[in-house]
C-alpha positions as CSV (number, residue, x, y, z in Angstrom):
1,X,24.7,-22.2,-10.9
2,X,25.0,-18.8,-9.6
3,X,26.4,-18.3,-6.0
4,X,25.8,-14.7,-4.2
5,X,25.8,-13.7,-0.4
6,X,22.1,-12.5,-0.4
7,X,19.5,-13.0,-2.7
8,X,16.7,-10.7,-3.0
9,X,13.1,-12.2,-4.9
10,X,11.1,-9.1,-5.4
11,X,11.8,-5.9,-7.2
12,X,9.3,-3.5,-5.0
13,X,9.9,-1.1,-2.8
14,X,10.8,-3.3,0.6
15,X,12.9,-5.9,-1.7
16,X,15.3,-2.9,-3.3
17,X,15.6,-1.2,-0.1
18,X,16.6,-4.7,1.2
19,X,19.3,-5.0,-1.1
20,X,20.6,-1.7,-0.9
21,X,20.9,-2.1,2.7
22,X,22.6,-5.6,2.4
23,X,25.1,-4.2,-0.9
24,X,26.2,-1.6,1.5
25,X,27.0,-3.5,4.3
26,X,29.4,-5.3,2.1
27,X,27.6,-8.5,0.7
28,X,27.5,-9.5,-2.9
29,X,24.0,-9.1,-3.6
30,X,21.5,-10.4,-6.3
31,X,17.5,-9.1,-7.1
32,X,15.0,-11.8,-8.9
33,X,12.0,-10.5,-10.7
34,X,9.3,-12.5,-12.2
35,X,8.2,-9.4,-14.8
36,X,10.1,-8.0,-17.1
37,X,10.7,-4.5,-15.3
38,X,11.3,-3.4,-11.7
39,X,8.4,-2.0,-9.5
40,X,5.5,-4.3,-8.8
41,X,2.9,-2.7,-7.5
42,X,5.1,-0.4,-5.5
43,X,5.8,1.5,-8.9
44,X,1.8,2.3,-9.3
45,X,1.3,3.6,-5.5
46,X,1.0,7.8,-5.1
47,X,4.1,7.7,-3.4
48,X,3.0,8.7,-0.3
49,X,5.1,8.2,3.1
50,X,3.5,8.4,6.6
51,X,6.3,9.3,9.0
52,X,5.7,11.8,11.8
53,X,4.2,15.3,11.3
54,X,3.9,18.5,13.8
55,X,2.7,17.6,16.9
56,X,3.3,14.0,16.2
57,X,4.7,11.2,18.0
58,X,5.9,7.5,17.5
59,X,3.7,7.1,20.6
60,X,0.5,8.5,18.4
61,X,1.4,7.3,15.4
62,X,1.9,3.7,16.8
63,X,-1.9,4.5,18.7
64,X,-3.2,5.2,15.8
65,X,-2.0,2.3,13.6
66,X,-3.2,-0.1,16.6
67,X,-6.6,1.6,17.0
68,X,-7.2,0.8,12.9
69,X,-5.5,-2.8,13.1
70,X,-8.2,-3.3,16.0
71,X,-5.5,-4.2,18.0
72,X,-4.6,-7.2,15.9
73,X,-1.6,-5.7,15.3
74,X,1.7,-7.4,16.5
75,X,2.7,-4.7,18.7
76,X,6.0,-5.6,18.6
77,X,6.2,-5.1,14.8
78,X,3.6,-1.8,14.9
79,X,6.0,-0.2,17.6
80,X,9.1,-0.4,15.0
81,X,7.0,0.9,12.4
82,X,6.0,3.9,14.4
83,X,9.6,4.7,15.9
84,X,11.4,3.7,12.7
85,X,9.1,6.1,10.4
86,X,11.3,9.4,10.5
87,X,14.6,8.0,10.2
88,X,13.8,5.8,7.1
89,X,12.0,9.2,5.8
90,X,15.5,10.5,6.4
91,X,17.5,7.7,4.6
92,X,15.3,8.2,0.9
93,X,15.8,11.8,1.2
94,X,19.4,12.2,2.5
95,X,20.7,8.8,1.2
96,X,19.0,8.0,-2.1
97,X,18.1,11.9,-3.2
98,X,14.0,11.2,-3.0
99,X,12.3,14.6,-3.2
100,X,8.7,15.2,-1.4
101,X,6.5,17.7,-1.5
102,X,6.4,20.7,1.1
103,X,3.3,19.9,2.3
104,X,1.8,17.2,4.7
105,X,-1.2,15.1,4.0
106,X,-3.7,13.5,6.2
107,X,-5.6,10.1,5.3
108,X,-8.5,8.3,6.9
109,X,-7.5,7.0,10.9
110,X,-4.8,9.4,11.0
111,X,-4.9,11.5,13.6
112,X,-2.6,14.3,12.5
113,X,-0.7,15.3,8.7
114,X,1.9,12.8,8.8
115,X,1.6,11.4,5.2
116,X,5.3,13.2,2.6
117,X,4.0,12.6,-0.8
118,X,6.8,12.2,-3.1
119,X,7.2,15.0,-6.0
120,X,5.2,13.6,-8.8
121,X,2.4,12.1,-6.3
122,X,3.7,8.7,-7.9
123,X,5.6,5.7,-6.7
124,X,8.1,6.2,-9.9
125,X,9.1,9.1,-8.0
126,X,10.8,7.0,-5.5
127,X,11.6,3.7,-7.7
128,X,14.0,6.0,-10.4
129,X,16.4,6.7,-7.0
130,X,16.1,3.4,-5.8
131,X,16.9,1.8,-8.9
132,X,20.3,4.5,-9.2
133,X,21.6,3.5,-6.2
134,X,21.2,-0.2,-6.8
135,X,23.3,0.5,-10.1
136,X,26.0,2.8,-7.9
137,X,26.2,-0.3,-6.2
138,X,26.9,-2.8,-9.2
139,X,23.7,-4.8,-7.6
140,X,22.0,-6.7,-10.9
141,X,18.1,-7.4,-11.0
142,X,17.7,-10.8,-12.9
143,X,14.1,-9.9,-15.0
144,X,11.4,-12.7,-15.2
145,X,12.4,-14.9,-13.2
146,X,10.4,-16.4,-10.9
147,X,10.9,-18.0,-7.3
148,X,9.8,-22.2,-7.7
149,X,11.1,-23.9,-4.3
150,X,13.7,-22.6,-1.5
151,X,16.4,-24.9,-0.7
152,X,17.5,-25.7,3.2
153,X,19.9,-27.6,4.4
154,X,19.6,-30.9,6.7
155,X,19.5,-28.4,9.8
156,X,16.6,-26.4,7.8
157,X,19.0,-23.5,6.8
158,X,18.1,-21.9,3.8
159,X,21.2,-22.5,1.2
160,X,19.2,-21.5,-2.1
161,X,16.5,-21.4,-4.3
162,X,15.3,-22.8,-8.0
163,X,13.9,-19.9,-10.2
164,X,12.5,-20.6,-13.3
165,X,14.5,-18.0,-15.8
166,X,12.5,-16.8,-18.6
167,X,9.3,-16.7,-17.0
168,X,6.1,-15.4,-19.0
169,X,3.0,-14.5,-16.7
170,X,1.1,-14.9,-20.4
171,X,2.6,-18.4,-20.4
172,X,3.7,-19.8,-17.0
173,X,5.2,-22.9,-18.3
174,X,7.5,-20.8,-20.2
175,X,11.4,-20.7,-19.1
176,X,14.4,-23.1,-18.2
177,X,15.3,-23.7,-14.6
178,X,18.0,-21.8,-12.5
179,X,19.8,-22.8,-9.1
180,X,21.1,-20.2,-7.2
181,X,23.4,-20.5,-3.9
182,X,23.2,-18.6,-1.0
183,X,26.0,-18.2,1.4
184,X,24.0,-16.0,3.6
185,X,20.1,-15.3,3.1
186,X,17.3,-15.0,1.2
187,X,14.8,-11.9,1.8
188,X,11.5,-12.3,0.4
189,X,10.0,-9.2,-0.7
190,X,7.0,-10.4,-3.3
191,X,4.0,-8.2,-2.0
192,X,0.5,-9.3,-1.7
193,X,-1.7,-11.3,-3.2
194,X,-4.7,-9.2,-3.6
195,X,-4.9,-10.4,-7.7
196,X,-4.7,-14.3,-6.7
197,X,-8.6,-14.5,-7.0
198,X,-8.1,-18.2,-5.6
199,X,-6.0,-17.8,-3.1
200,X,-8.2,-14.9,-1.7
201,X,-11.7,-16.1,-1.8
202,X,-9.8,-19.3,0.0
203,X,-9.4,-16.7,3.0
204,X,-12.5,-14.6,2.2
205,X,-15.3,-15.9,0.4
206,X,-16.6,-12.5,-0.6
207,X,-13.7,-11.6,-2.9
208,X,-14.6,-13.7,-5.9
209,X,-13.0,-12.8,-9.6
210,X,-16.3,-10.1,-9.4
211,X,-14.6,-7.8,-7.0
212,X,-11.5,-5.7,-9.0
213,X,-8.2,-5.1,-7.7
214,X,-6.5,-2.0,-7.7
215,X,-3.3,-4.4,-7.7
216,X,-1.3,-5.7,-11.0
217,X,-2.2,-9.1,-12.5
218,X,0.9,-10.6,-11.1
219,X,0.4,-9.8,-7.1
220,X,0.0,-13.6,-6.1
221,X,0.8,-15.5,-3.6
222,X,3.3,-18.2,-4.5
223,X,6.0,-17.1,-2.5
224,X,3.8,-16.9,0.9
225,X,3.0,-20.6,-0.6
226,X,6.3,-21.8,-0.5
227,X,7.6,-20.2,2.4
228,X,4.1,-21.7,4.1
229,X,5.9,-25.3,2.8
230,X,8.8,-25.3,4.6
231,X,7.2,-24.6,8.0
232,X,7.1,-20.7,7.9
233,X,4.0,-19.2,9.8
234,X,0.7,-17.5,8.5
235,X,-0.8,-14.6,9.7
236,X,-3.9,-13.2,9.9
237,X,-4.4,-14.0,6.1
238,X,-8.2,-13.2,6.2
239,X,-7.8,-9.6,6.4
240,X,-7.8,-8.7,3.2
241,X,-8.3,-4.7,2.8
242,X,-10.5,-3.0,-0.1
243,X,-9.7,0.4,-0.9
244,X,-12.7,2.9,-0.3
245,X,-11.8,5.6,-3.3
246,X,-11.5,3.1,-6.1
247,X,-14.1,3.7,-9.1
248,X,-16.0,1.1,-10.7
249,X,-15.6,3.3,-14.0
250,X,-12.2,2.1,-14.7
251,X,-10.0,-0.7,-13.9
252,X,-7.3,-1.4,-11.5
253,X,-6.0,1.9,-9.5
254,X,-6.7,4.1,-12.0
255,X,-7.5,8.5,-11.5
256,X,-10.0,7.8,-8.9
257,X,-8.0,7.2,-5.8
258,X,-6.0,10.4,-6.2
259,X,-8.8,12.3,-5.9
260,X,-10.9,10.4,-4.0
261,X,-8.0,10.1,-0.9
262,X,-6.8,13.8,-1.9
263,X,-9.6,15.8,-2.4
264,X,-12.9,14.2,-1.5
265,X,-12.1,12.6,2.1
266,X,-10.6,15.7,3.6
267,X,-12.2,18.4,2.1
268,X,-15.6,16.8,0.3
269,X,-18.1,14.1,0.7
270,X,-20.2,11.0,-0.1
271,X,-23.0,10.8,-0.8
272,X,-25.7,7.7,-1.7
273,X,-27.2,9.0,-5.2
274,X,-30.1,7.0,-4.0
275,X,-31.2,9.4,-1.1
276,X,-28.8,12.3,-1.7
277,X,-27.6,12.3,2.0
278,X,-24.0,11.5,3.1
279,X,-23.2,8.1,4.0
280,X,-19.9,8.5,6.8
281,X,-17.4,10.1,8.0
282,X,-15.4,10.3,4.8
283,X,-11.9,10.7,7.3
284,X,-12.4,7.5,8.7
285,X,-9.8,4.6,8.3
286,X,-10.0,2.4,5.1
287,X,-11.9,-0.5,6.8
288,X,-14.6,1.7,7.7
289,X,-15.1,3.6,4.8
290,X,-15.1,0.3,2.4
291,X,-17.8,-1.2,5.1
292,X,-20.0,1.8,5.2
293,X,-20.2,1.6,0.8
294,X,-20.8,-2.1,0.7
295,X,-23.6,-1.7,3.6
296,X,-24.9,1.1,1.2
297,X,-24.7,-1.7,-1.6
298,X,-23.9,0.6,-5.0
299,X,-21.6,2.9,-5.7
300,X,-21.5,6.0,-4.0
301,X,-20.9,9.5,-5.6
302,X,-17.9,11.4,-3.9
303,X,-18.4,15.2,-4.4
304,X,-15.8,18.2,-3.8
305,X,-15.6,22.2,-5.4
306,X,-13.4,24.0,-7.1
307,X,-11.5,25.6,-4.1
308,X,-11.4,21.7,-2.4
309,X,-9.0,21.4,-5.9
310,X,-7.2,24.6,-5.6
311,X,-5.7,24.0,-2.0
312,X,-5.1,20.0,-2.6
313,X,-2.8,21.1,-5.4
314,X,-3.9,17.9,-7.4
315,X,-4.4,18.2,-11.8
316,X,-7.4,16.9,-12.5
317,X,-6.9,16.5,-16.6
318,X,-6.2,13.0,-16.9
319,X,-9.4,12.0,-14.9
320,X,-11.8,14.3,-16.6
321,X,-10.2,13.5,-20.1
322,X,-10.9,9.9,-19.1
323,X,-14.5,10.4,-18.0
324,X,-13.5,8.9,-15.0
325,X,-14.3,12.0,-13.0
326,X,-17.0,14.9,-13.9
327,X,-17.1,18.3,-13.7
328,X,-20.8,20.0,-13.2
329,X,-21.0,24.3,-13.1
330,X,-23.8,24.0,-10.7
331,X,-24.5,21.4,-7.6
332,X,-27.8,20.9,-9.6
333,X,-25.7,19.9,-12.5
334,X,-24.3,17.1,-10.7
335,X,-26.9,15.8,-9.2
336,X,-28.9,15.5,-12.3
337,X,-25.6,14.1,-13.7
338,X,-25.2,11.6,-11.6
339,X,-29.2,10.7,-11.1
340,X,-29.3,12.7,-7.3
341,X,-32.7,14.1,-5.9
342,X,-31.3,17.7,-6.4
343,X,-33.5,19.3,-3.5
344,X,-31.5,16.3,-0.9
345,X,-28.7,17.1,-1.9
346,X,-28.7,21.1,-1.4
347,X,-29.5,19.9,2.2
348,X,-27.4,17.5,2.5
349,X,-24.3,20.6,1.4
350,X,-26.0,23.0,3.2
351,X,-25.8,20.6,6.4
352,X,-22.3,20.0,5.5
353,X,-21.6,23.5,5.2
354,X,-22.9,24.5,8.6
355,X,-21.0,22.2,10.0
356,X,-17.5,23.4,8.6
357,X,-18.7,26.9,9.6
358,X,-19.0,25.7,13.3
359,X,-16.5,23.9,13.1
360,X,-18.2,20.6,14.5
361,X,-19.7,17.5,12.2
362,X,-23.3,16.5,13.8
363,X,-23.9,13.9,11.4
364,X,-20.8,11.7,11.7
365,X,-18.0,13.6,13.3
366,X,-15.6,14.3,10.7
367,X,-12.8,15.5,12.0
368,X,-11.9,18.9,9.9
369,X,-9.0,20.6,8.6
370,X,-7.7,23.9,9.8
371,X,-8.1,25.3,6.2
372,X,-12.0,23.6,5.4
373,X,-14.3,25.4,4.0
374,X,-17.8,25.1,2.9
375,X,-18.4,23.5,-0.6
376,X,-19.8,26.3,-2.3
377,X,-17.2,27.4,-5.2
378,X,-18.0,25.9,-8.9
379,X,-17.4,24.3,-10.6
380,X,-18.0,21.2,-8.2
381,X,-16.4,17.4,-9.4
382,X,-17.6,14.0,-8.8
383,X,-16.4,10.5,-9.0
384,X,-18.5,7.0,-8.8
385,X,-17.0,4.9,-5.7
386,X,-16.6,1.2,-5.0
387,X,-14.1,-1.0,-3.5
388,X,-12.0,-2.9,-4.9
389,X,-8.9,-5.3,-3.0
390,X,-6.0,-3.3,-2.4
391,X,-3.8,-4.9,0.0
392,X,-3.6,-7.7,2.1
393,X,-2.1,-7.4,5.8
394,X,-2.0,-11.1,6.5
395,X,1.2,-12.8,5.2
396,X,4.4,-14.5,6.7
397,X,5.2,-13.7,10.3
398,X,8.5,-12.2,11.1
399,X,10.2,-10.7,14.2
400,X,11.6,-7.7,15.1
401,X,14.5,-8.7,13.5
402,X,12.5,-9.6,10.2
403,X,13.2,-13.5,10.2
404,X,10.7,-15.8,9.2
405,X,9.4,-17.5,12.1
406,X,8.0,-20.9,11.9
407,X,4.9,-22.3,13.1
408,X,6.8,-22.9,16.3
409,X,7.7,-19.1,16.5
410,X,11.5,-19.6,16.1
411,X,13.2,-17.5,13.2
412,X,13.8,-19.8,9.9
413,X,17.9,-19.6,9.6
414,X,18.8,-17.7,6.5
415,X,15.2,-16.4,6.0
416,X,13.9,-12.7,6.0
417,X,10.7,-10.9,4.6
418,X,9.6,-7.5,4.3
419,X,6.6,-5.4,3.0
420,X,3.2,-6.7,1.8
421,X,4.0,-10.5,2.2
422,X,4.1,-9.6,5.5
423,X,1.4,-10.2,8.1
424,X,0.8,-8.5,11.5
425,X,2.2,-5.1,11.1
426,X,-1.3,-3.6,10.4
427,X,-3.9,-5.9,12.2
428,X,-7.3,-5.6,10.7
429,X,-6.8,-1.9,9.0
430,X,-3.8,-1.0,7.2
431,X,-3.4,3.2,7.4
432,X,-2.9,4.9,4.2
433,X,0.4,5.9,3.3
434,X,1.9,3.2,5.4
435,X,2.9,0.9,3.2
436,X,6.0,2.3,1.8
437,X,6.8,3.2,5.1
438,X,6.6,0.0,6.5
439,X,8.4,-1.6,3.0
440,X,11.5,1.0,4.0
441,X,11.9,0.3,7.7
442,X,11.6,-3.1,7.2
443,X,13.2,-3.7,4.3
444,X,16.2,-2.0,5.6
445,X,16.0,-4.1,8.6
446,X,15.3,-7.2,6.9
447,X,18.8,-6.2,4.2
448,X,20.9,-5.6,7.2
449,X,20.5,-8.6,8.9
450,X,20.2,-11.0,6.2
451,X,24.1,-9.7,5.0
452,X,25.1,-10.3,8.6
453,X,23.3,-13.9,8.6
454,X,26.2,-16.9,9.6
455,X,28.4,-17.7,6.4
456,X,26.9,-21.0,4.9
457,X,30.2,-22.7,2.3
């Protein structure tokens, strides 16, 4: 039996920022993961942090997260998201030592730069202080071991869980089981479920074990399960979001997305090697873009130029080394390359082009840059696009506080969640580079609150 004030099941961003939050506010504090390493999925991301920009708002910010989430989002939860942003940008840098770029990005449905990409455009870059300051505060992560029931009390309270210790995900049968007592609460932080191929096609058809993942094998859903057991309420577990800037040419996340989300959308475009004409507004939210490559039915062939490279700042190496993208000296090049009518797509560049020059897009209103210009400079690069499932916004339902509520919409005593296993934050459309943000502001919320839950003996 092991006995600790808070218990933490989920290794990710939101669940370490959780515990960090709850050591510091004085409870003795405990983190379960089912691998054998920290991270999840949160340690693959490109570390990028949406918090407010120049001439930025919480009011815009939370306009434009409701405006992708087709105003599915719980406004409650998208309104702490927005005004929460900046100061929990604050607390990695100031409090934790995470380092970010001098620069500010801007992804699809944003309407300003508000994305800080950490140094190393890599989610590492933010899990190596995270972990530090969990060991400046003596907090232990127990590896592989993996959440099997919650325990509550005769009033419902949760009082612990059963964790199967020595946990394989090569053999889940594997492992010895493990009580563990909580005087306090418990704060799920387990992610999404975008590899639980069941689980996902029970919610959308579509997804079958055909469609990839950008996520690791392990991002399933038997925590939301669980938590779903005792009364805790879904939401909105249908909406289920594919990432536009995946490539078919490799698996998982992969080179493609960097330079995809980096390069291509802002400064390049897409193009459907079929007709050799551009395909949408390659700044448009994630929802969109996926839509608009599945309508066209076959990958898609994102395109951007040497000086499109030069101002993103982004190496290149791996991807080419990998053959995952391709580097032509001559537009021709890449259109033979990549089987393009070679006369459509000069128009379609030159159309492009003019547009940057006049500063207006005819064809699909892309909003531009202040720095765009025309793709002209070789050596010009390509990728192959298709989605694959990246995240999924449905999950548990919390409030403001970031207690599980119940079907009933009263908070679960001793009961907290944060990040992906979350639903409602995001609606329909989850913004890129929002995630981490929304794992930090609520995780801290969700750590806080769960040390200050009612002492259970």
């Amino acid at each position: 039996m092991v006995e600790v004030d808070v218990l933490v099941v989920g290794s990710g961003f939101a669940g370490l920022v959780a515990a960090i939050e709850a050591a510091t506010d004085g409870a003795s504090v405990l983190v379960i993961e089912k691998m054998r390493a920290a991270g999840g999925n949160s340690i693959i991301s490109d570390g990028g942090f949406a918090a407010l920009g120049e001439q930025d708002s919480p009011d815009l910010f939370y306009d434009d997260l409701v405006r992708a989430g087709q105003g599915l989002n719980q406004p409650e939860l998208a309104r702490i998201l927005a005004e929460n942003a900046l100061d929990a940008l604050a607390w990695s840098r100031g409090f934790l030592g995470v380092e970010y770029l001098e620069r500010l990005e801007i992804f699809g449905g944003h309407s300003v730069a508000r994305c800080y990409t950490a140094r190393g455009r890599s989610g590492a870059s933010i899990m190596r202080p995270l972990l530090k300051k969990l060991e400046e505060l003596e907090v232990p992560i127990r590896y592989k071991s993996r959440l099997e029931t919650i325990r509550t009390d005769t009033r419902g309270r949760v009082t612990g869980v059963l964790v199967r210790y020595g946990y394989d995900h090569a053999d889940p049968a594997a492992g010895s089981g493990l009580d563990i007592k909580v005087r306090r609460g418990v704060v799920l932080a387990t992610g999404g479920f975008g590899a639980d191929v069941a689980f996902r096609t029970l919610h959308d058809p579509r997804l079958t074990a055909e469609v990839d993942t950008t996520n690791k094998p392990f991002a399933t859903a038997e925590a939301l399960i669980e938590a779903m057991r005792l009364g805790a309420a879904p939401v909105q577990l249908s909406h289920i979001q594919l990432g536009p800037w995946a490539s078919p040419d490799e698996k998982g996340y992969g080179e493609a997305p960097g330079f995809a989300d980096y390069i291509v959308f802002p400064r390049g475009i897409i193009v459907d090697p079929s007709t050799g004409r551009r395909v949408c507004n390659e700044l448009a939210d994630r929802k969109i873009l996926a839509d608009a490559l599945l309508d066209v039915g076959h990958p898609c062939i994102g395109i951007a130029d040497a000086q499109a490279v030069t101002q993103a700042g982004w190496n290149l190496d791996k991807g080419l080394r990998k053959g995952i993208l391709k580097k032509f000296e001559t537009l021709q090049a890449l259109a033979e390359g990549y089987g393009i009518d070679s006369v459509e797509l000069t128009k379609t560049v030159e159309r492009f082009n003019s547009s940057v020059a006049n500063g207006s897009d005819q064809e699909f209103e892309k909003p531009f840059l202040d720095d765009a210009r025309p793709l002209q400079i070789p050596p010009y690069y390509g990728v192959r696009l298709w989605p694959k499932v990246h995240y999924t916004m449905g999950g548990l339902a919390i409030n403001a506080d970031a207690a599980v509520l119940d079907t009933q919409g009263n908070p679960m005593a001793g009961l907290f969640a944060a990040g992906e296993l979350v639903g409602g934050v995001h609606g329909a459309c989850r913004l890129g580079s929002c995630s981490i943000t929304e794992c930090f502001v609520f995780g801290r919320i969700a750590g806080k609150n769960a040390a200050r839950s009612e002492i259970r003996v």
